[in-house]
VEXVOTOR-764648 format. One line per 3 residues: number of its first residue (from 1); their letters; for each residue x, y, z of N, C-alpha, C, O, CB. Coordinates in nm, 3 decimals. Glycine has a CB too. Layout:
! VEXVOTOR-764648
NUM> a> X Y Z X Y Z X Y Z X Y Z X Y Z | ...
This chain:
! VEXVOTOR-764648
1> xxx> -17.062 -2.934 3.654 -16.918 -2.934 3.650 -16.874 -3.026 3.536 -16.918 -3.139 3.518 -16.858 -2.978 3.786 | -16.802 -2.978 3.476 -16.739 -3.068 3.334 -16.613 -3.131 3.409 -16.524 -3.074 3.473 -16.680 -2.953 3.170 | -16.632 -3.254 3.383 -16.445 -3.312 3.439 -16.371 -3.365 3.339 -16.327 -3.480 3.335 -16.430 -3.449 3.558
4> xxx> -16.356 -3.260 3.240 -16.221 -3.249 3.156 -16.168 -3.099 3.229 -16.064 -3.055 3.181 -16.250 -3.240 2.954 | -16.228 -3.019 3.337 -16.174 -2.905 3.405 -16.071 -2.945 3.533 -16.007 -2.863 3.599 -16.301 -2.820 3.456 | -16.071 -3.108 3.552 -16.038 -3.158 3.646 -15.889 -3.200 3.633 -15.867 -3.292 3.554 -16.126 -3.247 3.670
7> xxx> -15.779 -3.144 3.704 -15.668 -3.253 3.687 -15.686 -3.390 3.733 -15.776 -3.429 3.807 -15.552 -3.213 3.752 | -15.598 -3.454 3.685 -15.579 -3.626 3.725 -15.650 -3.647 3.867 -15.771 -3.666 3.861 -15.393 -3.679 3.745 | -15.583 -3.647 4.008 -15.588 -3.667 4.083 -15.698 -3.577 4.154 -15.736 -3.626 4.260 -15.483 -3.681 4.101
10> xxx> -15.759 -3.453 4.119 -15.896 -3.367 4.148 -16.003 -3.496 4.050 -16.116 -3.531 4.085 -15.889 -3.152 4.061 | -15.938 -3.540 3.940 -16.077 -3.618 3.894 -16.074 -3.755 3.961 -16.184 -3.804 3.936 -16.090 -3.642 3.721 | -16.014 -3.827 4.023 -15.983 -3.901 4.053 -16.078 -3.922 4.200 -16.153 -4.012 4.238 -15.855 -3.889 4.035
13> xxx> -16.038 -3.803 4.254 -16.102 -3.731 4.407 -16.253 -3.752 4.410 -16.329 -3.811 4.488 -16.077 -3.545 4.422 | -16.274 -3.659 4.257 -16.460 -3.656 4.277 -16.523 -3.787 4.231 -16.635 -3.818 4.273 -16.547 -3.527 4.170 | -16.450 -3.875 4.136 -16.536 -3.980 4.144 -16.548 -4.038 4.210 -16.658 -4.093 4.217 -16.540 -4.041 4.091
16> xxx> -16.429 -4.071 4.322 -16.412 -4.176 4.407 -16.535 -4.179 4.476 -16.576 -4.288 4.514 -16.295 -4.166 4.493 | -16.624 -4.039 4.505 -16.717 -4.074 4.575 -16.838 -4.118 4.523 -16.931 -4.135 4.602 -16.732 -3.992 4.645 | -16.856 -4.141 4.390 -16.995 -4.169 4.302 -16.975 -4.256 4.264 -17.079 -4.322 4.260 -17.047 -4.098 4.198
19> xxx> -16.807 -4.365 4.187 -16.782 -4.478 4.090 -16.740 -4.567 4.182 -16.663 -4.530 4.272 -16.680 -4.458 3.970 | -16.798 -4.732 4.169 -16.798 -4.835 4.233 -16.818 -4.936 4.154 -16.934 -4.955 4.115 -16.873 -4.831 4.324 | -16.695 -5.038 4.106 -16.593 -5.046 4.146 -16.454 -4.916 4.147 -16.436 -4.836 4.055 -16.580 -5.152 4.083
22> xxx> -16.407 -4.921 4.218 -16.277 -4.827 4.163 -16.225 -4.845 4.034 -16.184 -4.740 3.984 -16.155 -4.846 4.243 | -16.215 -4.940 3.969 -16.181 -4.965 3.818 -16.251 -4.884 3.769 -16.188 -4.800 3.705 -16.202 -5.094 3.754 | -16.384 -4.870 3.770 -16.412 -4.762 3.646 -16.391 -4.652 3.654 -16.423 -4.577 3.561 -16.525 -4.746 3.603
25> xxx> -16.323 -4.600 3.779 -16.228 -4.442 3.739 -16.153 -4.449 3.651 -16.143 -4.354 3.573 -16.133 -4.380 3.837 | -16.077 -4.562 3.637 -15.968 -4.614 3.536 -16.025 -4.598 3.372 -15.981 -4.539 3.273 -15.935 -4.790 3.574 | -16.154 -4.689 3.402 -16.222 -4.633 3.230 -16.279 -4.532 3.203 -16.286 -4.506 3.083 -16.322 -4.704 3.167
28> xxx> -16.348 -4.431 3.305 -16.357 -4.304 3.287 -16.266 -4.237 3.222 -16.301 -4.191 3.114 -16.371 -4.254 3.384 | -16.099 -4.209 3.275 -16.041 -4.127 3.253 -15.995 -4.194 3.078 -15.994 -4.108 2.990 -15.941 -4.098 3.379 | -15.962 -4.327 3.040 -15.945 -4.370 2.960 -16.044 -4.287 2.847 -16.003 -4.202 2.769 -15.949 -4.496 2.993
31> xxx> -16.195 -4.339 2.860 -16.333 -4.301 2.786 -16.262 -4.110 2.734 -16.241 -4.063 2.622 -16.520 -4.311 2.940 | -16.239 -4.038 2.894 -16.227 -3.904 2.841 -16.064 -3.882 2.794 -16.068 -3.778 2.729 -16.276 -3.793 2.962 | -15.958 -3.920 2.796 -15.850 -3.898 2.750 -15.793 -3.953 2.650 -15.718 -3.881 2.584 -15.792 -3.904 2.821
34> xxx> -15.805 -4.057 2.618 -15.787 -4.117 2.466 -15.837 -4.102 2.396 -15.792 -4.068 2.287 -15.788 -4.210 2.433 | -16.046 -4.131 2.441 -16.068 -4.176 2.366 -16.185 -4.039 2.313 -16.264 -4.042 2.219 -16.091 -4.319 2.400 | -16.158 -3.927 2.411 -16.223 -3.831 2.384 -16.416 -3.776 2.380 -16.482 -3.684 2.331 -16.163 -3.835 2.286
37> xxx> -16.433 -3.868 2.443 -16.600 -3.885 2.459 -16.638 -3.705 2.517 -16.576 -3.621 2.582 -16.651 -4.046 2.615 | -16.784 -3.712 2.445 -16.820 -3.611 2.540 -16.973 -3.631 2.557 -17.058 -3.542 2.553 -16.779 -3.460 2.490 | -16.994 -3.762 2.577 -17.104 -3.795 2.634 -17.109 -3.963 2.709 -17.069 -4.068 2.658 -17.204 -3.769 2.521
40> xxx> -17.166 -3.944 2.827 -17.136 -4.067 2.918 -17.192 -4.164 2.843 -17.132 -4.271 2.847 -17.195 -4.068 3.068 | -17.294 -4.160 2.772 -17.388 -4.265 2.675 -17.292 -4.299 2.627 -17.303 -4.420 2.610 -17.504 -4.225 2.569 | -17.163 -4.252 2.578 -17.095 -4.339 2.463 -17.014 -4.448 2.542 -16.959 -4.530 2.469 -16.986 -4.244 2.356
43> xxx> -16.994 -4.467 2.687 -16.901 -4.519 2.759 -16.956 -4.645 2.768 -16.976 -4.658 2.889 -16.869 -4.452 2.879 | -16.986 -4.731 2.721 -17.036 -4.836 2.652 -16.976 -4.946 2.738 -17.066 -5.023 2.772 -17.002 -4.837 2.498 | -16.874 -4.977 2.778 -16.815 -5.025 2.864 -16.879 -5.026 3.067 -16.827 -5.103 3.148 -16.690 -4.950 2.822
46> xxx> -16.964 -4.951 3.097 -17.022 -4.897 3.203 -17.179 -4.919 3.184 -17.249 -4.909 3.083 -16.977 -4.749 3.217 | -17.221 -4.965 3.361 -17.364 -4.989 3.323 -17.439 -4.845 3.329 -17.424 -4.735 3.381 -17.436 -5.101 3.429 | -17.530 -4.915 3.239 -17.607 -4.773 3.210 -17.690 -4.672 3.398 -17.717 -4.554 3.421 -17.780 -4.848 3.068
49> xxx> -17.696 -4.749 3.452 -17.728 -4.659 3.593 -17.654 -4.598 3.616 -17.693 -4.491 3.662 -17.749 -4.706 3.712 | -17.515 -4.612 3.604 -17.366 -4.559 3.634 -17.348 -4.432 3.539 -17.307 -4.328 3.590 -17.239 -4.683 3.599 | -17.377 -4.437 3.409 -17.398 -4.372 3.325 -17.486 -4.274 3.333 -17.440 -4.162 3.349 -17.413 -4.433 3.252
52> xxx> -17.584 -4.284 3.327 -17.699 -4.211 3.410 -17.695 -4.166 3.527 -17.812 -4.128 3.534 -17.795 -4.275 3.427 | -17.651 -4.140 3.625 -17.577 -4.139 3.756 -17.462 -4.021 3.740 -17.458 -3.938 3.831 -17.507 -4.296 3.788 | -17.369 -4.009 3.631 -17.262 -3.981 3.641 -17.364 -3.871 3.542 -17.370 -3.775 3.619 -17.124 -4.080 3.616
55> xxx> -17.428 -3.841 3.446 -17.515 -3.725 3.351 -17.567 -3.678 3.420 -17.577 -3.561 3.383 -17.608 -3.747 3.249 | -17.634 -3.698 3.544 -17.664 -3.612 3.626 -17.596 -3.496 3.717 -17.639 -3.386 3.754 -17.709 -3.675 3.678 | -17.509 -3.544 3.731 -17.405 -3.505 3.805 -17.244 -3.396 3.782 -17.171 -3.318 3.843 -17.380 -3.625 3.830
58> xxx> -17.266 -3.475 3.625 -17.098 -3.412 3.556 -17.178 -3.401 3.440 -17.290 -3.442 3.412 -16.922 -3.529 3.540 | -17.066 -3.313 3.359 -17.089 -3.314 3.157 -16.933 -3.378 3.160 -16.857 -3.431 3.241 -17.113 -3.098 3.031 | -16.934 -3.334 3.012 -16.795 -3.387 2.957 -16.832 -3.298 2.820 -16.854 -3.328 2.702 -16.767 -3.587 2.939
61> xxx> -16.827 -3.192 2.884 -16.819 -3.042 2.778 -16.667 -3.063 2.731 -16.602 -3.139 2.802 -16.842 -2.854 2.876 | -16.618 -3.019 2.647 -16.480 -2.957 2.540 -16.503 -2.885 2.542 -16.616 -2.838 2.535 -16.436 -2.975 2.413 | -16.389 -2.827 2.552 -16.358 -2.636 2.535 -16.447 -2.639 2.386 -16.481 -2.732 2.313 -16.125 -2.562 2.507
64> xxx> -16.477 -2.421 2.375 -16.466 -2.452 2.210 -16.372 -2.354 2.205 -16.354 -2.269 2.291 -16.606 -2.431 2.097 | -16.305 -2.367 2.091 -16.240 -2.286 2.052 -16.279 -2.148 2.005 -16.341 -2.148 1.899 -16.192 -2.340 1.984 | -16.253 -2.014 2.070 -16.293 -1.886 2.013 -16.196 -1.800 2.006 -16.217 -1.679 2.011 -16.393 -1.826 2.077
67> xxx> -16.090 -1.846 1.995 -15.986 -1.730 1.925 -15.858 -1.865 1.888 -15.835 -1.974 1.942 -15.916 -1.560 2.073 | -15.785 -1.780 1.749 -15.689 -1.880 1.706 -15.601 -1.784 1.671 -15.641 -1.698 1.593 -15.727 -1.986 1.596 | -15.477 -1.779 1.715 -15.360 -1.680 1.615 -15.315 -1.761 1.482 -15.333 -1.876 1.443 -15.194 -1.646 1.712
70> xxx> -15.254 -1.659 1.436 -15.225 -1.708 1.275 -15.078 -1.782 1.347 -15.031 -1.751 1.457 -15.197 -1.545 1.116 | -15.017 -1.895 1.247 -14.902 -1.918 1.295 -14.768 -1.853 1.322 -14.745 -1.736 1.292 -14.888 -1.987 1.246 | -14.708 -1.906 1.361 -14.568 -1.776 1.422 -14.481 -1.918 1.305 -14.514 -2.033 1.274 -14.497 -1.750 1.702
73> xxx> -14.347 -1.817 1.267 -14.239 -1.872 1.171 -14.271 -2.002 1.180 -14.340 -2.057 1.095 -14.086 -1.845 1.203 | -14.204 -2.087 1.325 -14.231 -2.209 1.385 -14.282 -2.265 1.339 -14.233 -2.365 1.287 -14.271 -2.222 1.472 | -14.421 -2.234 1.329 -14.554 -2.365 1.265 -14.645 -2.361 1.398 -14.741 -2.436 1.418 -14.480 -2.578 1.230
76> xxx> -14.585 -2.229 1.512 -14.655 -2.321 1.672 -14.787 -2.200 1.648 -14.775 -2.099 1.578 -14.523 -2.307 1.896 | -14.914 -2.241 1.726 -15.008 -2.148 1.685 -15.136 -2.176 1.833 -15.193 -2.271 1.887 -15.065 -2.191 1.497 | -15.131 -2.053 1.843 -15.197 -2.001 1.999 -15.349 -2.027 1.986 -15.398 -1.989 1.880 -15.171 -1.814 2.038
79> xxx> -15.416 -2.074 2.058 -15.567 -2.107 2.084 -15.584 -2.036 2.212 -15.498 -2.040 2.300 -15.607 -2.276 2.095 | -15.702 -1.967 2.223 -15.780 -1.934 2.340 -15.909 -2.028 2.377 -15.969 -2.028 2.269 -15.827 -1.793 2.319 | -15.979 -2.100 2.459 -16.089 -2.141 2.464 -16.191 -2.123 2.560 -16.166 -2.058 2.662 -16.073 -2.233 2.450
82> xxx> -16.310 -2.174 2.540 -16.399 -2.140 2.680 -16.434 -2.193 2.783 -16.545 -2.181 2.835 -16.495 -2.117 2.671 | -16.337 -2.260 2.824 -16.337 -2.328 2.946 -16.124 -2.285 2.949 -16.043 -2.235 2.871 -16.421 -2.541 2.929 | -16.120 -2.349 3.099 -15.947 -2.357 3.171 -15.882 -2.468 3.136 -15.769 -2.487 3.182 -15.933 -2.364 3.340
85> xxx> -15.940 -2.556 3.053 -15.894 -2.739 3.013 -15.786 -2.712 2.998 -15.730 -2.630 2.925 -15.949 -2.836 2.877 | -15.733 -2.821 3.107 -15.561 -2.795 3.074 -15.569 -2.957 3.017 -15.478 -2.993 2.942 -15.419 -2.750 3.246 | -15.666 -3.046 3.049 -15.621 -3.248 2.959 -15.683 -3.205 2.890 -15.763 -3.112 2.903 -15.665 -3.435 3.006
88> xxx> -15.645 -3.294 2.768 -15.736 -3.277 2.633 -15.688 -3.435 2.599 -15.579 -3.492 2.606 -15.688 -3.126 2.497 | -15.836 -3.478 2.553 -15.812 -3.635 2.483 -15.681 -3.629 2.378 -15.690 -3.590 2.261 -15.968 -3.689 2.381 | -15.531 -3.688 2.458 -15.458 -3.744 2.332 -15.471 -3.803 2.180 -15.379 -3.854 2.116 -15.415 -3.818 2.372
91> x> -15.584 -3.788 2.143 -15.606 -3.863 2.024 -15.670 -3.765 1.939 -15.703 -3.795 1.825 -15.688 -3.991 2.043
């Protein structure tokens, strides 16, 4: 299961039962929404068992992109991808 497929509070749900302290749900979602990781190794901040622990368990796949429309007047321009990701790292 990739949990960038996860809303807030569904990701929130599944770690609660694997991440201890509760704070590092907090840097999880940080690691995947800002800062855009797509590998737990980079979460550098987290001990590595936790890390290891959590690769077993989850990815942190990104959509890819496989279809793009050309732009409309606007400038606004349509993506299809291969996954349902509705968060995407703000950054």
């Amino acid at each position: 299961m990739t949990l960038y497929d996860l809303a807030p509070r569904a990701l929130e749900a599944t770690l609660r039962d694997v991440v201890s302290p509760s704070f590092r749900i907090q840097q999880i979602e940080q690691w995947m929404h800002v800062r855009g990781v797509d590998s737990f190794d980079r979460m550098t901040n987290m001990p590595r068992d936790l890390r290891a622990q959590l690769g077993e368990r989850f990815t942190l796949a990104l959509p890819e992109v496989i279809e793009r429309t050309e732009p409309a007047p606007d400038g606004s321009r349509s993506t299809r991808s291969s996954t349902s990701t509705r968060y995407r790292p703000s950054g």
